[in-house]
N, C-alpha and C positions, 0 to 999 in steps of 0.2 A: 700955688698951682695956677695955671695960664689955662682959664678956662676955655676961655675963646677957643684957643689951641685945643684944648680936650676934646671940644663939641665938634670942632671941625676934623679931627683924627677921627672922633666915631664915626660921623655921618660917612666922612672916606672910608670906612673899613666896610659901612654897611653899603654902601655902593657897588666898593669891589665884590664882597658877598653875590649883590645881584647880581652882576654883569658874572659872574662864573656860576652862576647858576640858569643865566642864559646861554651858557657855552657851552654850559650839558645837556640843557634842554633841545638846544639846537645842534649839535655833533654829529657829523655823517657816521652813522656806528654800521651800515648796510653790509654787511657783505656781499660783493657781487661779483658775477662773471661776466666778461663781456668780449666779442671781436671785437677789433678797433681796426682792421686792415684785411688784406686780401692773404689768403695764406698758410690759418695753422693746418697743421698735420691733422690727421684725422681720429678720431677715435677720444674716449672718455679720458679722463687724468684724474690719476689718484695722487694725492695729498696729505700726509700727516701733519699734524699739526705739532710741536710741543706745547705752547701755549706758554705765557710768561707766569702764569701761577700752578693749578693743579688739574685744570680741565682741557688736556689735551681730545684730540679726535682723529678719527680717519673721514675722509671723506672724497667720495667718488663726485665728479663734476661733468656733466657731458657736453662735451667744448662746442657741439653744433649748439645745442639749445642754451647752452650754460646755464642748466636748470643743474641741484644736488640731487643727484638720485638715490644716493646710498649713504650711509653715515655709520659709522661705530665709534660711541663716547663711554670708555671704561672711568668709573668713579673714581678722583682722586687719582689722577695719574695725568702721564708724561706720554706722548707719542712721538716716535723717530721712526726709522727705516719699514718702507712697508716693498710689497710687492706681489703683485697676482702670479699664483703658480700655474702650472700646466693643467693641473687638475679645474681651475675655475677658482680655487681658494687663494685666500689671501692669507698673508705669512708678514708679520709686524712684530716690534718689537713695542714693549711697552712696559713702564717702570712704574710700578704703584709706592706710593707713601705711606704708612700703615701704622698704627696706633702701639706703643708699645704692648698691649694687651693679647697684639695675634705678632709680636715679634719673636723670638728664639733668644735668649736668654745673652749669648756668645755675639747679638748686633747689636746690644746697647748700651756697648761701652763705650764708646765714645759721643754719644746723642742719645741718652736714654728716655727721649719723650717720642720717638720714634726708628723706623729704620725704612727700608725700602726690600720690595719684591721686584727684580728683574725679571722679565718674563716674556718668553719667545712663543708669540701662540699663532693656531692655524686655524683660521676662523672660515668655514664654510659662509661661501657669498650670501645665499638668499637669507639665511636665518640667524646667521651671526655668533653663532653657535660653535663653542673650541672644542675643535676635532685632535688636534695636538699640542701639545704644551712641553716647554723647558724651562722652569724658574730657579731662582736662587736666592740667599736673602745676604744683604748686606745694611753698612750703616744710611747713612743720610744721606739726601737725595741730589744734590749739587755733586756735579762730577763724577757719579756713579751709576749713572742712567745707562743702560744696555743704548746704543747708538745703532748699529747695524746687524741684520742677518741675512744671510741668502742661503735658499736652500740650492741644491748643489745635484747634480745630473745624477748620482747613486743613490739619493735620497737622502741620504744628512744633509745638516743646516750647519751650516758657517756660521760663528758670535765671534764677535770682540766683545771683551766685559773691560770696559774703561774701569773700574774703583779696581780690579786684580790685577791691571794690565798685564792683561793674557788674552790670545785669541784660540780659539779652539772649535773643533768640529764634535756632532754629535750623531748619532745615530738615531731612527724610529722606535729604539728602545729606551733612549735617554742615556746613552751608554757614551760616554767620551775616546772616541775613536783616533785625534789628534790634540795638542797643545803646545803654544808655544806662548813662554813666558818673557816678558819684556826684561827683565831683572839677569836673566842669564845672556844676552843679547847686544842689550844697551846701555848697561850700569858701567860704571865708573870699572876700567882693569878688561874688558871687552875689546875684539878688535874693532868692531863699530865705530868706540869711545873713544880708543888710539888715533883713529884715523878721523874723526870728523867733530868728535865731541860730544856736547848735546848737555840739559839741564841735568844738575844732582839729583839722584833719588830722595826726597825730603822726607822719606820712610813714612809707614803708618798708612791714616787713612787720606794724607794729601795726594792733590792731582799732582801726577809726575808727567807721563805719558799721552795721556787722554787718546787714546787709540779708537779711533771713530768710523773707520771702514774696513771692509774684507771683500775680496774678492778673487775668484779661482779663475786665473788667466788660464788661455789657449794650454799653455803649455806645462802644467797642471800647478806652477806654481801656486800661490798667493798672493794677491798686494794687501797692503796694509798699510794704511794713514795713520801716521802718528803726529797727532795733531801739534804737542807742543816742543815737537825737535825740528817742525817745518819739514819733515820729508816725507817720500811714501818709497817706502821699502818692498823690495820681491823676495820671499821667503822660500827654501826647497821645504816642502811639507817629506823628504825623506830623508832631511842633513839637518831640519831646521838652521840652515845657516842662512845670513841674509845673503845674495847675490846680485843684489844690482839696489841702489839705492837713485832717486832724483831727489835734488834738495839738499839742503845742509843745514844745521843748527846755526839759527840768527842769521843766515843770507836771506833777509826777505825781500831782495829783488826776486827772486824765484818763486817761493814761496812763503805765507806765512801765516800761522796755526789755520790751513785748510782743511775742508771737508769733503766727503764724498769723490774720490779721483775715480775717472772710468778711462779706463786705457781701451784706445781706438786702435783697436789691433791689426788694421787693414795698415794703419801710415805710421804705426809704433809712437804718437804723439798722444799724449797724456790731457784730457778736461778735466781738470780742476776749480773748483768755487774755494777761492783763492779767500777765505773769509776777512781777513784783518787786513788786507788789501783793498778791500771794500771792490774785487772784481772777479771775474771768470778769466781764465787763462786757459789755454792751450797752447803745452809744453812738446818736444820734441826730448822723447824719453830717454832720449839716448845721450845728447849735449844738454839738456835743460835750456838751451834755447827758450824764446816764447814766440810762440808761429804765431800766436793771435790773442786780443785780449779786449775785455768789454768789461766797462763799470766806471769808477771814480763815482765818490759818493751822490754826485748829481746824479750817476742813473742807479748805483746798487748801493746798496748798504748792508754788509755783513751776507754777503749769499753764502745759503750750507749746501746747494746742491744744483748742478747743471748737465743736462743729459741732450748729447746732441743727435736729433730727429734724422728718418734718413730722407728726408728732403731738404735738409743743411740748415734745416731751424734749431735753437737752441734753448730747449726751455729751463729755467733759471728760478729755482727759489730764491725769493729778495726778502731776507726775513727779518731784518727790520724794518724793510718798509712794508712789511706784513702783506705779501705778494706773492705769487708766481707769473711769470711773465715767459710767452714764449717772443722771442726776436728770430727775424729773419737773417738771411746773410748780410743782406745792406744795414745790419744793426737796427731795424725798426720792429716795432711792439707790435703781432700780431694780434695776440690772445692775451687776457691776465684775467686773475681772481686776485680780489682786493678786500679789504678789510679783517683778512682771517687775521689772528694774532698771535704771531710768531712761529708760522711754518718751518719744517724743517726739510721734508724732500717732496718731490714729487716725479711721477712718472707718467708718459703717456699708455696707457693700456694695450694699446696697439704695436707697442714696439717691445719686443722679450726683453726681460732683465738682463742687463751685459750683453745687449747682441754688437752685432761684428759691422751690423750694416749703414754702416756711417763715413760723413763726408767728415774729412779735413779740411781744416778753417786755412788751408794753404791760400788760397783764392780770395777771404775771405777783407773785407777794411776793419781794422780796428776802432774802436771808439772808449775812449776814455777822458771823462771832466770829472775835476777835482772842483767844489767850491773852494771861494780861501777859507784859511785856517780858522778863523771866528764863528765861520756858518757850519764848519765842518765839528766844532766844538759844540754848538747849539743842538746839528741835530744829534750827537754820539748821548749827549743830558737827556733828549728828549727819548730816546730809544731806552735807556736806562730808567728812567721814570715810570715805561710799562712795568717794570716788576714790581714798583710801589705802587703806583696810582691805576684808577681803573682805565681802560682801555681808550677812552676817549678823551683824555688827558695829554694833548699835545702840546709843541713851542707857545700857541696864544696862552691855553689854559695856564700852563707856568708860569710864562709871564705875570699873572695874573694872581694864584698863590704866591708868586714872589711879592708882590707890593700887596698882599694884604701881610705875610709877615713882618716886611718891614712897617706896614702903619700901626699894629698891632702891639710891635714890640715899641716903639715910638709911644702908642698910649698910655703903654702900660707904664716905658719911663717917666711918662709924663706926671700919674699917677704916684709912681713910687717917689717923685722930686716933691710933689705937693704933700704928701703925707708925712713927709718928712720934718717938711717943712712947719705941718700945723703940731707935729709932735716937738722942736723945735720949741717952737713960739711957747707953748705953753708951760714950758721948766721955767 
């Protein structure tokens, strides 16, 4: 054994120790809101959160003061699509994790140490208190999380349930009033399928589809983002046939596995958070054109949602860089809320869900910066590492787990060479 070696691999393991234990001690973990320029729109923004483990939230922000005024945190759960109704209420979707003990007998076959509750609730503002609810249960919670709802001018509520890939409407009595199943649609032997393609259904409980928005255009169709075929489809809710698609399976200059698209129904061009592009685009719905476009992962990374203000500002969940950001049309950051961890939309409160009253990015200068490829790999690890490590665990911190593993493993060969050794010696 080289002991020299041994003492100096400890003493390095216990250093790196410290210095990462000054890194958490000293970690901006704040979350905060703040103006940086002259500009946003007016009024409060709501924000869900998913969160990269199981403590997702809602939370209202008042963009004058950038104080949280309001908050709703359901135990052991997941937060996606929220939105304030006409009534004053708010209407979210939200995916609980649940112990096999409170599961149903038919969710755990395939993940029998748990299953998940989908659930579409109508939470009156001040008290937070569920005024109406639509749940369902199914398996595990990756890829099966309810993504979006909107409730809809007659009083039904619009879902996509990503784990059945199916979208469907419901009524105030929990009564399924439409459905359209992805399987009849977009499966293999479909004209969809003929004519454009798309991934195999890999049966069961894998993600096939991952259908992640609904929306009831002007004209009473539906859109619908299907996240992993790259397109967002117009559905007749009285032919369920698709009738207009943008996108194509694997053309991801257009788009690719997107989020949340809002059709700007004044110029018929499409905003989409273009996620695995790492940008926001705005499409011309009709040629798929791209009239405008913002990100490269220097400014976004992985955005799941962008809703254009009607003073031509753009606000943008950036949710790996654990953000909301609103930019102006010169592409510059009015507003942002930093630190949340791993947001999934947001809206300004001020402006109705799906309104009409929005500018085109016609006018508009694009901006897009890519890092090179090395820094664009560092941070895609570092975004990824939120799901394992705690929240303030970024490229230094790694760094830094990185070389205490390798000293670690180093002493321990070190260790296992000399034992060997004095086992050796002594036959």
């Amino acid at each position: 054994m080289n002991r020299p070696r041994v003492r100096y691999l400890a003493a390095a393991f216990v250093v790196l120790a410290a210095v990462l234990g000054i890194q958490a001690a000293t970690a901006d973990q704040e979350v905060k809101a703040e103006t940086v320029a002259e500009g946003p729109y007016e009024g409060h923004t709501l924000i869900s959160v998913q969160s990269y483990k199981l403590n997702g939230r809602l939370v209202v922000v008042n963009t004058s003061t950038n104080d949280v005024v309001w908050e709703y945190d359901p135990p052991n759960s997941r937060v996606f699509d929220a939105e304030q109704l006409e009534n004053g209420n708010v209407l979210v979707a939200v995916t609980t994790k649940l112990p096999p003990s409170k599961c149903p007998e038919e969710h755990l076959q395939v993940a029998s140490k748990q299953c998940i509750q989908a659930k579409v609730l109508e939470l009156d503002y001040p008290s937070k208190e569920v005024v109406w609810n639509y749940s369902w249960y199914d398996e595990y919670i990756t890829h099966h999380e309810v993504h979006d709802v909107d409730r809809l001018s007659n009083g039904e509520t619009a879902i996509v349930d990503m784990g059945n890939d199916r979208a469907f409407t419901v009524n105030q009595q929990g009564e399924i009033t439409w459905e359209w199943q992805a399987e009849n649609h977009l499966a293999e032997g479909t004209e969809f399928h003929r004519k454009y393609g798309g991934p195999p259904d890999p049966g069961g409980e894998k993600d096939w589809t991952h259908m992640n928005d609904i929306d009831k255009l002007e004209n009473g169709n539906f859109q619908l983002s299907v996240r992993n075929f790259d397109v967002v489809i117009e559905v007749s809710p009285k032919t369920n046939e698709i009738v207009d698609v943008v996108g194509r399976p694997g053309n991801h200059t257009v788009m690719n596995e997107q989020h949340n698209p809002d059709r700007l129904e004044g110029s018929n061009h499409l905003l989409v958070a273009d996620s695995q592009n790492d940008r926001v685009v705005e499409l011309n719905a009709t040629t798929g054109d791209v009239v405008w476009k913002y990100g490269g992962k220097s400014l976004l990374h992985w955005p799941r949602d962008a809703d254009r203000l009607p003073n031509g500002n753009t606000l943008i969940t950036d949710t790996f860089n654990n953000r909301v950001v609103e930019i102006n049309p010169d592409g510059e950051v009015v507003w942002r809320y930093e630190g949340v961890m791993m947001p999934y939309s947001a809206d300004r409160m001020t402006v109705p869900e799906n309104s009409t009253d929005t500018v085109p990015a016609t006018q508009f200068d694009s901006h897009f910066r890519d890092p090179n490829a090395a820094t664009g790999m560092l941070q895609q690890a570092e975004a990824y590492a939120s799901f394992v490590f705690p929240g303030w665990v970024r490229l230094p911190e790694l760094v830094t787990m990185a070389a205490m593993v390798v000293v670690a493993l180093w002493l321990l060969g070190e260790l296992a060479v000399g034992a060997y050794r004095d086992y050796a010696s002594e036959e």
